[in-house]
C-alpha positions in Angstrom: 95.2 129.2 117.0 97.1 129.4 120.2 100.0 127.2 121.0 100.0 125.7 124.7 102.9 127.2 125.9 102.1 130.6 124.4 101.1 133.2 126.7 97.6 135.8 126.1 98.6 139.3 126.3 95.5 141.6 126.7 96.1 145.3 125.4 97.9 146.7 128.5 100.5 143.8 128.7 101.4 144.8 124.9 101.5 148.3 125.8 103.6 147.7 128.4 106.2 145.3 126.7 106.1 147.4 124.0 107.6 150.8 125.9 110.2 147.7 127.7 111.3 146.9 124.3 111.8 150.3 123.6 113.9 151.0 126.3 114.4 148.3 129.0 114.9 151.0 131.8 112.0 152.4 132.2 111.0 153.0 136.0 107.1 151.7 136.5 106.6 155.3 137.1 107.9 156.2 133.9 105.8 152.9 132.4 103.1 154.4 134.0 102.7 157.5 132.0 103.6 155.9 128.9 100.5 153.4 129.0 98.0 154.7 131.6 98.3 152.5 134.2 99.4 153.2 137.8 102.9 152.5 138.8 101.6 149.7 141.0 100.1 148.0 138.2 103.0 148.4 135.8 105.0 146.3 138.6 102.7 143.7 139.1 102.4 143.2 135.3 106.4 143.8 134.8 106.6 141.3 137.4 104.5 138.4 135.9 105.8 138.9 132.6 109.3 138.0 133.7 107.6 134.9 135.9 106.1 133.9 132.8 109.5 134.2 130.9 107.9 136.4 128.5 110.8 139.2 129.4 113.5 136.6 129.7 116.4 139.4 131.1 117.5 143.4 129.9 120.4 144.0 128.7 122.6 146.7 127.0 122.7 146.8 123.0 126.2 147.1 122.4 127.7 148.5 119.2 130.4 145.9 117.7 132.0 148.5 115.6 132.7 150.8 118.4 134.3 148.2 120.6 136.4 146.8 117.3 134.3 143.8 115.7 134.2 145.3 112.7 133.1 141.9 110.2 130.0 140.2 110.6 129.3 136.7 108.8 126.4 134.1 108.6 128.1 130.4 108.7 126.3 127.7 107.7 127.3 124.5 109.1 127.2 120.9 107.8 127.4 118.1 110.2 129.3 115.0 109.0 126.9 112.5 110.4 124.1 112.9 112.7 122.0 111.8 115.0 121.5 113.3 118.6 124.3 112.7 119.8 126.3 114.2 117.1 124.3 117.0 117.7 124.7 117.2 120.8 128.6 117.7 120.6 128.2 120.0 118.5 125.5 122.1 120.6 128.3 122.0 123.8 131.1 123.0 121.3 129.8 126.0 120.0 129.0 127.3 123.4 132.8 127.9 123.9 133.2 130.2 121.4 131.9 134.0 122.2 132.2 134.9 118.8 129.0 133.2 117.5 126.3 135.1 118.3 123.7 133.6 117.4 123.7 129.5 116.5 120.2 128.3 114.5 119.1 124.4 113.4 117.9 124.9 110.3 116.1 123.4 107.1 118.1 122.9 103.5 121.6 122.5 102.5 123.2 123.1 105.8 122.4 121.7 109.1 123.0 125.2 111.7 123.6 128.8 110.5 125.6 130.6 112.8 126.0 134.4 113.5 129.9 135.4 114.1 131.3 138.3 114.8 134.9 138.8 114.5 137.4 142.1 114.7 139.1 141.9 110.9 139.1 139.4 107.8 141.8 137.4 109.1 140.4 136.6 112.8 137.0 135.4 111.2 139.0 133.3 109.0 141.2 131.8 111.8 137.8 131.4 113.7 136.3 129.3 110.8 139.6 127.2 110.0 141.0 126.8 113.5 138.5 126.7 115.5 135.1 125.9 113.0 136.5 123.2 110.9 138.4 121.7 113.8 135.4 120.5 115.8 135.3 116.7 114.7 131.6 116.4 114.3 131.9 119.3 111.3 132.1 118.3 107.8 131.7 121.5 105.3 131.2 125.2 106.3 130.1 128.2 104.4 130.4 131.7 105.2 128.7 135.2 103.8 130.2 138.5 104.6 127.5 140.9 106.3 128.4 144.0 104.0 126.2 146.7 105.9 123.1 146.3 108.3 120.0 147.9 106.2 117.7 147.1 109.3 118.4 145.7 113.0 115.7 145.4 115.6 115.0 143.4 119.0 111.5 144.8 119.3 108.7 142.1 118.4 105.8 142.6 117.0 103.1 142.4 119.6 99.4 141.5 119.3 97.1 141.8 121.8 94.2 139.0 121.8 92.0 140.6 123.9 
């Protein structure tokens, strides 16, 4: 079943997200060939797609160990108390820091998991004590040591529905 705010992709809109995923700098003639539509019609789909927010923005897919952020770790993050506003300081806090990558609310022991990136041991353990455990609303933190990436991928599945 179909969620309001989802959005139907027939068969050439998957097609065509899926070559964009692939490589976000594709020309619509080069889209064109790939899926069998004309360049005009790669545009005009291209173009609604990021209307819709379905492409949200392209970017480059930079490799951390090649610019010196060699450790990777998943925090999890235990609020002292909450309620919305609790959480809402926290949700402006970690916005300051450009080592978290990716910040999640989740379900179980811990209340946010965070993805962190840092250059050595010792910065990702200043980050957590200085900076991590320093933010008032935060009670208790755990963190696991990425030891190597067995699979990393931005493409999404796609299903057409029609």
């Amino acid at each position: 079943m179909r969620k309001a705010h989802e959005i139907e992709l027939d068969r050439q809109d998957a097609r065509l997200l899926q070559a964009l995923q692939e490589n976000g700098r594709l020309s619509n003639v080069e889209l064109s060939e790939l899926i069998h539509l004309s360049p005009s019609q790669c545009q005009r789909r291209r173009q609604k797609l990021e209307e819709l927010g379905v492409v949200q923005k392209y970017v480059a897919q930079v490799d951390p160990e090649k610019i010196g952020l060699h450790v990777t770790a998943l925090i999890s993050v235990t609020l002292g108390k909450h309620g919305e506003r609790i959480a809402d300081e926290f949700h402006q806090a970690i916005q300051h820091f450009p080592q978290v990558l990716e910040c999640w609310s989740v379900t179980g022991d811990a209340d946010y998991l965070l993805k962190v990136v840092a250059s050595d041991l010792k910065s990702l353990s200043d980050f957590m004590m200085h900076q991590l455990l320093n933010l008032k609303t935060v009670s208790n933190i755990r963190s696991n040591i990425l030891l190597d990436q067995l699979k990393h991928t931005t493409v999404l599945p796609l299903v057409s529905r029609t």
